[in-house]
DOZA-196001 format. One record per residue (C-alpha): residue number from 0; x, y, z; residue in one letter; chain. Coordinates in pm, 1 decimal. Example, Ala and Ser with C-alpha at 12.3 -4.5 7.8 and 13.67 -1.06 7.14 Angstrom:
// residues 2
+------+----------+----------+----------+------+-------+
| resi |        x |        y |        z | resn | chain |
+------+----------+----------+----------+------+-------+
|    0 |   1230.0 |   -450.0 |    780.0 |    A |     A |
|    1 |   1367.0 |   -106.0 |    714.0 |    S |     A |
+------+----------+----------+----------+------+-------+
// end
This chain:
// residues 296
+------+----------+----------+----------+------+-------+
| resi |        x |        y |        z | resn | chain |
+------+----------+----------+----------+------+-------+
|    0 |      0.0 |      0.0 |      0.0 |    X |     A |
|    1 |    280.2 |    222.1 |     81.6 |    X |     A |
|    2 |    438.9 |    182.6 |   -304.2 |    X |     A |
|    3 |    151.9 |    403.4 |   -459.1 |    X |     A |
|    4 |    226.4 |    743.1 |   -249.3 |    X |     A |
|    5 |    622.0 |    677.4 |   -291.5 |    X |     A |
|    6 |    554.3 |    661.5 |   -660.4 |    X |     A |
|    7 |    354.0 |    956.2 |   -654.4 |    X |     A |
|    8 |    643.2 |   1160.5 |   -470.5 |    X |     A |
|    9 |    902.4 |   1061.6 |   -698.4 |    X |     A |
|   10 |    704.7 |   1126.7 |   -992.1 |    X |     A |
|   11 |    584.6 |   1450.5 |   -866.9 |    X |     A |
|   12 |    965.2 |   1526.0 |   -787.8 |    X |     A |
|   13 |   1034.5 |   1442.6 |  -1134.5 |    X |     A |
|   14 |    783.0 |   1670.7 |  -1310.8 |    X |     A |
|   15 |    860.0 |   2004.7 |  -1061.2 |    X |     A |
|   16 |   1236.7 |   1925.7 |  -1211.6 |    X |     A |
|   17 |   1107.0 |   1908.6 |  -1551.8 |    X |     A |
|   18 |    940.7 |   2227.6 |  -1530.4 |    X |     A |
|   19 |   1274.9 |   2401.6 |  -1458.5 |    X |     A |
|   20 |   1474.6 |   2588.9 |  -1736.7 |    X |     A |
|   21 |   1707.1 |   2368.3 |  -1911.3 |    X |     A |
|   22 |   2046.8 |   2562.5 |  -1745.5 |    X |     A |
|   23 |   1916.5 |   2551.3 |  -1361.4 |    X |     A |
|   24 |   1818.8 |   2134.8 |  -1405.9 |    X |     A |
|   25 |   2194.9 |   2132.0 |  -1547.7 |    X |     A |
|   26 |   2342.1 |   2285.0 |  -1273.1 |    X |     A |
|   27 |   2116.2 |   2112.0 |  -1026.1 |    X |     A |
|   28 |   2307.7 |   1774.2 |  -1167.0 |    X |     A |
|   29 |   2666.0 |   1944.5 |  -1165.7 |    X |     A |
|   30 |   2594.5 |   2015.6 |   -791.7 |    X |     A |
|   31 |   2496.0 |   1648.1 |   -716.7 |    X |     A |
|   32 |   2811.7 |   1512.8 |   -916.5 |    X |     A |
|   33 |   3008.1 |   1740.4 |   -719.2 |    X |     A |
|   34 |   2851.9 |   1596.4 |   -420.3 |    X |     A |
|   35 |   2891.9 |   1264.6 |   -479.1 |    X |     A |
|   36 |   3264.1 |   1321.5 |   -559.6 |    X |     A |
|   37 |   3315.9 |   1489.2 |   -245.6 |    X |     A |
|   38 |   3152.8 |   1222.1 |    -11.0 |    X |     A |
|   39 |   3364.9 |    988.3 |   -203.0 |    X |     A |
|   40 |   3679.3 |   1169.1 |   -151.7 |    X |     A |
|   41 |   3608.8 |   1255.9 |    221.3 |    X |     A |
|   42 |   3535.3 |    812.5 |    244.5 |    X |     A |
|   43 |   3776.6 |    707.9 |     69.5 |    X |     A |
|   44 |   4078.0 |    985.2 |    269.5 |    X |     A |
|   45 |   3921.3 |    803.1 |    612.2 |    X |     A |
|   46 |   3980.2 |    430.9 |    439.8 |    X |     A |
|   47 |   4353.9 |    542.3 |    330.0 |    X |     A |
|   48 |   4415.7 |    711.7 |    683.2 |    X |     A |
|   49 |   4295.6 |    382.8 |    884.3 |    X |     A |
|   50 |   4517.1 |    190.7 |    650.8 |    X |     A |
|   51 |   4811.4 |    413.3 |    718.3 |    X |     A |
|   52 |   4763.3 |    413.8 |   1026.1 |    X |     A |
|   53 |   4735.4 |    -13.5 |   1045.2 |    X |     A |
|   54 |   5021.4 |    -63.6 |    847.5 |    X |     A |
|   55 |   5303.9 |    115.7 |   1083.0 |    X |     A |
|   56 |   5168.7 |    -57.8 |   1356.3 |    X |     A |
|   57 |   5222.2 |   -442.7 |   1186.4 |    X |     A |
|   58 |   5503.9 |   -330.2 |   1043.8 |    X |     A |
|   59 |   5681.5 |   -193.7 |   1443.8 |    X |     A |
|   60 |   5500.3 |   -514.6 |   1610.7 |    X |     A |
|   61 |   5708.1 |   -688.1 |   1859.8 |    X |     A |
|   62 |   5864.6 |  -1009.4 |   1633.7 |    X |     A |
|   63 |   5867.8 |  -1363.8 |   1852.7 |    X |     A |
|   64 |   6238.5 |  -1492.1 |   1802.3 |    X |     A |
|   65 |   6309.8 |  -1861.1 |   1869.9 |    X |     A |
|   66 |   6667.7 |  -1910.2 |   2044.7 |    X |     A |
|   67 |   6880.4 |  -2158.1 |   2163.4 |    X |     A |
|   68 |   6878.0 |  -2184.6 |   2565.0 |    X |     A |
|   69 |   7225.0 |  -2133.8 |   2609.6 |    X |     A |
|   70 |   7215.9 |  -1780.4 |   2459.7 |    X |     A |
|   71 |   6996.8 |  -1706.9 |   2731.4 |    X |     A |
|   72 |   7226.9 |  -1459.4 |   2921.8 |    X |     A |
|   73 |   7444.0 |  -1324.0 |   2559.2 |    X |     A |
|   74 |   7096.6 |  -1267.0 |   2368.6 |    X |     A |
|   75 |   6878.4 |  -1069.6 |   2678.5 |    X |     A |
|   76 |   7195.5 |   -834.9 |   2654.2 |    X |     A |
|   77 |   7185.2 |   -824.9 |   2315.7 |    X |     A |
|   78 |   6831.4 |   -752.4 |   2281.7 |    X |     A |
|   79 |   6835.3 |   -452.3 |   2546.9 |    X |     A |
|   80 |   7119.6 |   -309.6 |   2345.4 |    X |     A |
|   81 |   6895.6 |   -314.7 |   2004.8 |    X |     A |
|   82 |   6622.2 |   -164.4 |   2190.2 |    X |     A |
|   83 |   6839.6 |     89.1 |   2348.8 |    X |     A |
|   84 |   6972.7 |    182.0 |   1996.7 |    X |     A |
|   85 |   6661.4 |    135.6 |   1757.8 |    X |     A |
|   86 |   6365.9 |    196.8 |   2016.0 |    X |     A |
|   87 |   6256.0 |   -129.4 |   1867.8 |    X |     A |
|   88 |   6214.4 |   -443.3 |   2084.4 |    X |     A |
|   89 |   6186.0 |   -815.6 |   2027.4 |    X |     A |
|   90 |   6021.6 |  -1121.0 |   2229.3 |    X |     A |
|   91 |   6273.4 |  -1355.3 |   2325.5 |    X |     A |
|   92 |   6159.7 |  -1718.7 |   2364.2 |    X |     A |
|   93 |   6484.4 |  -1949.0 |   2484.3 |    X |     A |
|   94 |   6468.2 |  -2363.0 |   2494.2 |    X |     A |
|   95 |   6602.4 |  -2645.3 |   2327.1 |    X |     A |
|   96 |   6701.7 |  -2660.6 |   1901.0 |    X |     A |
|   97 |   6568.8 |  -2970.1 |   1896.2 |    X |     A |
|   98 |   6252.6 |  -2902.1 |   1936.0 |    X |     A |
|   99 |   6182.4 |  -2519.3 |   1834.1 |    X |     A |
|  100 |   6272.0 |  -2717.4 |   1502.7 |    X |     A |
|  101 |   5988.3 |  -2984.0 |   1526.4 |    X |     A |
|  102 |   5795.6 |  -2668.8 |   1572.2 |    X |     A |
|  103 |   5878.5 |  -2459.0 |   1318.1 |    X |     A |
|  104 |   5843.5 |  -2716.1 |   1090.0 |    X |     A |
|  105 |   5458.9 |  -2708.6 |   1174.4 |    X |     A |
|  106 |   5449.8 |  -2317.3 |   1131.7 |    X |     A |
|  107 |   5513.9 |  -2186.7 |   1517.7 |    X |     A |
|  108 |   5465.1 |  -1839.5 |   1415.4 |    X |     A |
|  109 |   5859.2 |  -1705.7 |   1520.1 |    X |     A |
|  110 |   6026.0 |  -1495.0 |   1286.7 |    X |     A |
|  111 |   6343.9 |  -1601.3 |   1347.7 |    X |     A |
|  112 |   6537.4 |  -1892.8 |   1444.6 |    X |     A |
|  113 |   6884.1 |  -1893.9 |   1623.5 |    X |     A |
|  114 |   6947.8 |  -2257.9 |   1689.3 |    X |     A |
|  115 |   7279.6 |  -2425.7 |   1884.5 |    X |     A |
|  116 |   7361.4 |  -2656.6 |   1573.5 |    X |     A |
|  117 |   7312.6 |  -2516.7 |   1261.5 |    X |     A |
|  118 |   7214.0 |  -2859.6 |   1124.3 |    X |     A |
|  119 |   6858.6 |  -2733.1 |   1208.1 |    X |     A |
|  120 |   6883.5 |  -2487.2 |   1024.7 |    X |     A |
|  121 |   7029.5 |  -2592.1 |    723.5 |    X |     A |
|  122 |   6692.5 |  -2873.1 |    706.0 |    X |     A |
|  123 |   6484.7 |  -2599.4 |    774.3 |    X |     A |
|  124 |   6589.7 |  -2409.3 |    471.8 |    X |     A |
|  125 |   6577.3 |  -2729.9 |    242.6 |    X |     A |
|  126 |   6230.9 |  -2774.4 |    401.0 |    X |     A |
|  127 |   6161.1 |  -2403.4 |    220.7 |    X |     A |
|  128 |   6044.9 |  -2257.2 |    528.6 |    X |     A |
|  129 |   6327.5 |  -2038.1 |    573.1 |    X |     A |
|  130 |   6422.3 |  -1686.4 |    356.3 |    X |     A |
|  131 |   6806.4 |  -1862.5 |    311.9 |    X |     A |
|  132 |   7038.4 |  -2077.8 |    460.5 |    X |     A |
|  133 |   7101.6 |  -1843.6 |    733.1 |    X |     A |
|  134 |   7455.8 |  -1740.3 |    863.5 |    X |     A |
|  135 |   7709.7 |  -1887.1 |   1123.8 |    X |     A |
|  136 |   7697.3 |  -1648.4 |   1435.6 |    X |     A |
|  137 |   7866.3 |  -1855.1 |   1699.4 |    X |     A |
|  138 |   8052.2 |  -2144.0 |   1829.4 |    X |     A |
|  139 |   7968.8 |  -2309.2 |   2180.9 |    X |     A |
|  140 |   8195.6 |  -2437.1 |   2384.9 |    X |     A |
|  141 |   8111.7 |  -2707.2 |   2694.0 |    X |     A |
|  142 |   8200.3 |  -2680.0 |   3086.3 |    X |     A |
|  143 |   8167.2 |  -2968.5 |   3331.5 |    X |     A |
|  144 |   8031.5 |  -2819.7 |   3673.5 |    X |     A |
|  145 |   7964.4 |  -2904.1 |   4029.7 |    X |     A |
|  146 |   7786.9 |  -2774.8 |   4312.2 |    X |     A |
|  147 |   7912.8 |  -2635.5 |   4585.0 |    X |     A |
|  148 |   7949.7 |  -2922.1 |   4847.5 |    X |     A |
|  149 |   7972.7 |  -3169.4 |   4604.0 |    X |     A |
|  150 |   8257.4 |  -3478.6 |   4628.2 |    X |     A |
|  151 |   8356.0 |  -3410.8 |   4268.7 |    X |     A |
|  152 |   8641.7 |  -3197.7 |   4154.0 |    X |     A |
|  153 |   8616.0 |  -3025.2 |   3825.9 |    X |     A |
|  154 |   8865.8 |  -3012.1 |   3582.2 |    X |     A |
|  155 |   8923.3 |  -2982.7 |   3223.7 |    X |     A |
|  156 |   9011.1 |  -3376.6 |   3170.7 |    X |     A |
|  157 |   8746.5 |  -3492.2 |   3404.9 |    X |     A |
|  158 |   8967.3 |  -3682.1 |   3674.8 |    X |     A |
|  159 |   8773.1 |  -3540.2 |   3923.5 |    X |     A |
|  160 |   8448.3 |  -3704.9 |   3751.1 |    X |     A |
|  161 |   8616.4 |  -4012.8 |   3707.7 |    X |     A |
|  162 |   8688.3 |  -4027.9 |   4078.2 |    X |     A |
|  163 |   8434.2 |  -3979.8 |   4208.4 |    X |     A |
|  164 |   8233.1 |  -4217.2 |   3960.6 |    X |     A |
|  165 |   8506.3 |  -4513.8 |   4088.0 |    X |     A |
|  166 |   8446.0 |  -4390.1 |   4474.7 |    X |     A |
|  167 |   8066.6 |  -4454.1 |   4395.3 |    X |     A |
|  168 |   7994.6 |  -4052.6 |   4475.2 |    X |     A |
|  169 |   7778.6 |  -3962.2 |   4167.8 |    X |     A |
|  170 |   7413.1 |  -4056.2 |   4203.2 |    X |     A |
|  171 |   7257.5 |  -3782.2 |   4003.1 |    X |     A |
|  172 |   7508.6 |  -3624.5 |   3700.5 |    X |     A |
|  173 |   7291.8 |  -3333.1 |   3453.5 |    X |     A |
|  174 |   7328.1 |  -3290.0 |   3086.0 |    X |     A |
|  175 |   7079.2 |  -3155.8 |   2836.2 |    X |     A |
|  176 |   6888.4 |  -3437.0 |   2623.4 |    X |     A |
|  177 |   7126.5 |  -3570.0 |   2382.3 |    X |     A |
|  178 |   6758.6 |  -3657.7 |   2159.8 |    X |     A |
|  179 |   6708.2 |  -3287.8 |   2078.1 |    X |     A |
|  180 |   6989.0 |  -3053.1 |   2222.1 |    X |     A |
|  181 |   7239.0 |  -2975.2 |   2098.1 |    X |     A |
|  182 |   7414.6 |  -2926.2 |   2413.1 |    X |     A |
|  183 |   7309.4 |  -3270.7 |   2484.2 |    X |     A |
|  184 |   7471.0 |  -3476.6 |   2204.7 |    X |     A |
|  185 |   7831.9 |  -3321.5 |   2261.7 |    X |     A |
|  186 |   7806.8 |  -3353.3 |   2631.8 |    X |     A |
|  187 |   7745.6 |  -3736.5 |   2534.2 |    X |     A |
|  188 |   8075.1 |  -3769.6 |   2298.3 |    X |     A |
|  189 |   8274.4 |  -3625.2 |   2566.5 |    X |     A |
|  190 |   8155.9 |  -3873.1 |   2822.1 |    X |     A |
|  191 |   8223.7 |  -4132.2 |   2599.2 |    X |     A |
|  192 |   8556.2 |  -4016.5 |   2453.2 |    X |     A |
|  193 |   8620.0 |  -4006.2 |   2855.0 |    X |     A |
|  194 |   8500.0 |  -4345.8 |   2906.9 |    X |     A |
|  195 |   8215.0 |  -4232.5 |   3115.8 |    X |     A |
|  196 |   7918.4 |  -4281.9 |   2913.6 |    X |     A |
|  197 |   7837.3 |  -4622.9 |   3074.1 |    X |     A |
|  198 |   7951.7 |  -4589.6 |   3433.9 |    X |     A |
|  199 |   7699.3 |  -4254.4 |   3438.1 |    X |     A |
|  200 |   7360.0 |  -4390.3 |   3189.6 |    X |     A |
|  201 |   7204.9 |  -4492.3 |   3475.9 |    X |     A |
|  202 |   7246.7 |  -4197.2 |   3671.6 |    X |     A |
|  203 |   7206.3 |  -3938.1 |   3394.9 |    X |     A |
|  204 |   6948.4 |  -3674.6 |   3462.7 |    X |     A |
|  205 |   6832.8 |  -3507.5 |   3159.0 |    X |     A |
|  206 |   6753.8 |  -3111.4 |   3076.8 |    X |     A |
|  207 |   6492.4 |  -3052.7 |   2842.0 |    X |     A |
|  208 |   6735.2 |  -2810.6 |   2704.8 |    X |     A |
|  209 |   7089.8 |  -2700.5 |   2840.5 |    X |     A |
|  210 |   7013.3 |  -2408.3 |   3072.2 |    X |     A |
|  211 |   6733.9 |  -2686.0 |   3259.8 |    X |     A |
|  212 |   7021.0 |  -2919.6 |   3286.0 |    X |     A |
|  213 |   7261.6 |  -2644.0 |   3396.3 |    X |     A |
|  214 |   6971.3 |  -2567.2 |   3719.9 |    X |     A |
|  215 |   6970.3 |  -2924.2 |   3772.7 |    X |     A |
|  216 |   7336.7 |  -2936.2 |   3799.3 |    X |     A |
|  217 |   7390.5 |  -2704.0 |   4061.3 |    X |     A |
|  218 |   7080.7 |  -2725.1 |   4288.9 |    X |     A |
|  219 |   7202.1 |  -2966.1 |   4471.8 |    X |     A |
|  220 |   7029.4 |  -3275.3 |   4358.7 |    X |     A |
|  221 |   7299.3 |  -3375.7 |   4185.3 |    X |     A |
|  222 |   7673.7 |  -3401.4 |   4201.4 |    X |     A |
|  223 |   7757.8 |  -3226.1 |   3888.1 |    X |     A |
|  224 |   7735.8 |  -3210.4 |   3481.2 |    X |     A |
|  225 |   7805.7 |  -3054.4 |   3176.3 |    X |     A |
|  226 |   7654.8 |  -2758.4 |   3047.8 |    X |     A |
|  227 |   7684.3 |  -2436.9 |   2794.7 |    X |     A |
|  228 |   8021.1 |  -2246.6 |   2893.8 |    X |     A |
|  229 |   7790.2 |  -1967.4 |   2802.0 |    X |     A |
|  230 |   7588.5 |  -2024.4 |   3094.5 |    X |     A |
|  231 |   7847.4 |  -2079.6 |   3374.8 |    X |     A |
|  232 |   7986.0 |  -1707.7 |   3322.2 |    X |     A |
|  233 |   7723.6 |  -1580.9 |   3471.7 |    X |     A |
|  234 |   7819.2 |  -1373.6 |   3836.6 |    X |     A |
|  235 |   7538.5 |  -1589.1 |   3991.5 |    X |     A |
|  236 |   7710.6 |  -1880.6 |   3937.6 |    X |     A |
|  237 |   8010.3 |  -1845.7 |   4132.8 |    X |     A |
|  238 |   7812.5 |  -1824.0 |   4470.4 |    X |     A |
|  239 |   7713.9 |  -2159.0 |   4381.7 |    X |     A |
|  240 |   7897.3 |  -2352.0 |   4237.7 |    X |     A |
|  241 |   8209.7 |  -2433.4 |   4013.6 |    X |     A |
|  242 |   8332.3 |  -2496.0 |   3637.1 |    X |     A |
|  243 |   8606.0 |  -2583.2 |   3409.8 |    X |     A |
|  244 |   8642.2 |  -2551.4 |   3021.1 |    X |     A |
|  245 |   8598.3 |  -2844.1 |   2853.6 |    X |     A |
|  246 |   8853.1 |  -2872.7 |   2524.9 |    X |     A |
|  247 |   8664.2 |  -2854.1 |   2212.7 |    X |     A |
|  248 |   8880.1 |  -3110.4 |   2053.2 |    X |     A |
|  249 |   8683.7 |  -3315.9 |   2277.8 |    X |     A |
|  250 |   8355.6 |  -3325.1 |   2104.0 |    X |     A |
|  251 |   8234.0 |  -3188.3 |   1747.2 |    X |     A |
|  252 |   8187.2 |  -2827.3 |   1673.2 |    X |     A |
|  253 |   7890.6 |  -2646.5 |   1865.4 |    X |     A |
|  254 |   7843.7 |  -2409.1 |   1520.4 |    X |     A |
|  255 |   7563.6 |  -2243.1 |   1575.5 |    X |     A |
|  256 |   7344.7 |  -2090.4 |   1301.6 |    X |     A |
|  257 |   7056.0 |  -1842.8 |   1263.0 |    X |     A |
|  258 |   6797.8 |  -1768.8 |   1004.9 |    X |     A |
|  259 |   6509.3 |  -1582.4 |    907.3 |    X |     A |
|  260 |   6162.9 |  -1745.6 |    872.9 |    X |     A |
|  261 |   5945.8 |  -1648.9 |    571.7 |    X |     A |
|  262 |   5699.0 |  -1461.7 |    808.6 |    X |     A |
|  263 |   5978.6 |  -1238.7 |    913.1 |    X |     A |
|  264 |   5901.0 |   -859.6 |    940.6 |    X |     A |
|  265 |   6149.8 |   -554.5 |    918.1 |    X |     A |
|  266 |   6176.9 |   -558.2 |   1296.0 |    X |     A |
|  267 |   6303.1 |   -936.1 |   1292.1 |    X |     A |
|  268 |   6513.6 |   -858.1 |    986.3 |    X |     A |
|  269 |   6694.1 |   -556.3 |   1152.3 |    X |     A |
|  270 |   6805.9 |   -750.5 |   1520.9 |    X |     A |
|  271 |   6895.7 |  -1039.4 |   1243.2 |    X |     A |
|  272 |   7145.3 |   -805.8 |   1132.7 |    X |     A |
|  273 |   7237.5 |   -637.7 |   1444.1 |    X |     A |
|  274 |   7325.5 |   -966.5 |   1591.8 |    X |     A |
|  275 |   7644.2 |   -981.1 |   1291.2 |    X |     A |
|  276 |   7731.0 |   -620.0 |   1384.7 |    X |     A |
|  277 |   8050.0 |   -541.9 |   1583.5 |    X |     A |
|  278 |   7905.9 |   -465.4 |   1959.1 |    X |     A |
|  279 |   7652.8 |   -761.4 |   1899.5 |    X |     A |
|  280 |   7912.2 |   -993.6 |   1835.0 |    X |     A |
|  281 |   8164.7 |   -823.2 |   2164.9 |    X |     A |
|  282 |   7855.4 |   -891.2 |   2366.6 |    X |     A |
|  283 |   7872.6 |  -1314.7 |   2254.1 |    X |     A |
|  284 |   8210.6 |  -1344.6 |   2256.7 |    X |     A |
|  285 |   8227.8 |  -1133.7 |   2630.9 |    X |     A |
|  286 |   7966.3 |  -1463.2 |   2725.6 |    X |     A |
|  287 |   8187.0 |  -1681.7 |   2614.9 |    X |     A |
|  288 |   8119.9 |  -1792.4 |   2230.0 |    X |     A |
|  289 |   8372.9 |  -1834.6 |   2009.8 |    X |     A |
|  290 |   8327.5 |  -1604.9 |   1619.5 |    X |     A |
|  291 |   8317.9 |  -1821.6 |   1331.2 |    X |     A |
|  292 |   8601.4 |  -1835.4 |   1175.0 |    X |     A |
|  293 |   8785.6 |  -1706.3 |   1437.5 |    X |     A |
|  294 |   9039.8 |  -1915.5 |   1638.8 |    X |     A |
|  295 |   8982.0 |  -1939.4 |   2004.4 |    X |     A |
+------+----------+----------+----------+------+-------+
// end
């Protein structure tokens, strides 16, 4: 019922227009064009500013960065120095190579990827879920450690281990999981290059990663183990317990690789580089890394 009247208003609209000389019913539709044009400018400025204002923020967002746990002291220092010098800051996530790798391979949304053995990296990048092969940005090196109180004497060629294994003094001895960290496998070939594999297997407690199996080795629930030299610098440490430098002929290179993930962002790509830059790579070597390439 209501379609008859609207008709009858439109229509009634229509013939007051047509009774209007031809120049006013032109200008009357110049006006309206105008109109429209303008409301579609003023729309489409407010669409463009939202977007502009969107994009800066994605682009600045705080990147998640997957990293090996025995940068945990080097890379916080690291990442305050980036923020002091860029304003920008990163989200540092630390645990074992091992198994950031098993998730990254099913998309973990981190940006980028330092890992303890560059062998996960290098699958990674054949996997094509990485930018490149990465680059080299470290090597780690391995300390045997005790608690303070403990039976065991630490020393480079693990006599004091050894000892105290044949005195029947170790019941607990730490090291990160030799199935997924790195830390793990080459604290494994140097108790078996020191014939101590098998007197310890039974006694072994494992880390999920290295700086688990470095709080597990000098807690007090167990005698000793072997853990990231990286870690053991820390002034904490001392108060607690004691280290020595493990040679590194003693087990394969610890070269440790980083990479970018597809997903990464400008932020993630800038601390990528700032890692390779001089007062980055002061900061990893002060913690006790060794430079690629670099004898040490």
């Amino acid at each position: 019922m209501w379609l008859g009247p609207s008709i009858l208003i439109v229509r009634a609209s229509t013939l007051t227009e047509a009774r209007l000389p031809c120049d006013v019913r032109r200008d009357i539709h110049r006006r309206e064009g105008v109109g429209k044009v303008r409301f579609l400018t003023t729309w489409l400025g407010i669409v463009l500013l939202a977007l502009g204002m969107v994009a800066p923020a994605a682009a600045q967002s705080v990147p998640n960065i997957a990293a090996a746990a025995d940068l945990r002291l080097a890379l916080t220092e690291v990442a305050a120095a980036f923020t002091r010098d860029t304003g920008q800051k990163v989200s540092l996530t630390f645990g074992s190579s091992g198994n950031f790798y098993r998730q990254l391979q099913q998309g973990a949304p981190f940006q980028l990827f330092l890992s303890a053995d560059e062998d996960y990296v290098l699958a990674l990048a054949k996997a094509g879920k990485t930018v490149d092969r990465g680059t080299p940005y470290a090597i780690g090196r391995l300390a045997v450690v005790a608690p303070k109180g403990s039976p065991m004497q630490v020393d480079s060629n693990l006599a004091g281990l050894r000892a105290a294994v044949r005195a029947g003094q170790i019941t607990r001895f730490a090291i990160a999981n030799p199935a997924h960290a790195p830390y793990g496998k080459r604290a494994e070939e140097v108790l078996r290059r020191g014939q101590l594999w098998e007197p310890l297997i039974g006694k072994l407690v494992l880390g999920e990663n290295v700086s688990q199996a470095m709080q597990f080795a000098t807690a007090g629930g167990a005698q000793g183990g072997i853990v990231a030299y990286s870690l053991v610098l820390d002034p904490a440490f001392a108060l607690r317990a004691r280290y020595a430098l493990i040679p590194a002929a003693w087990h394969r290179p610890l070269r440790q690789r980083m990479v970018l993930m597809k997903a990464a962002g400008p932020v993630a790509q800038r601390f990528y580089r700032y890692i390779q830059q001089p007062a980055a790579r002061r900061i990893l070597v002060r913690h006790g890394f060794a430079l690629p390439g670099e004898a040490r």
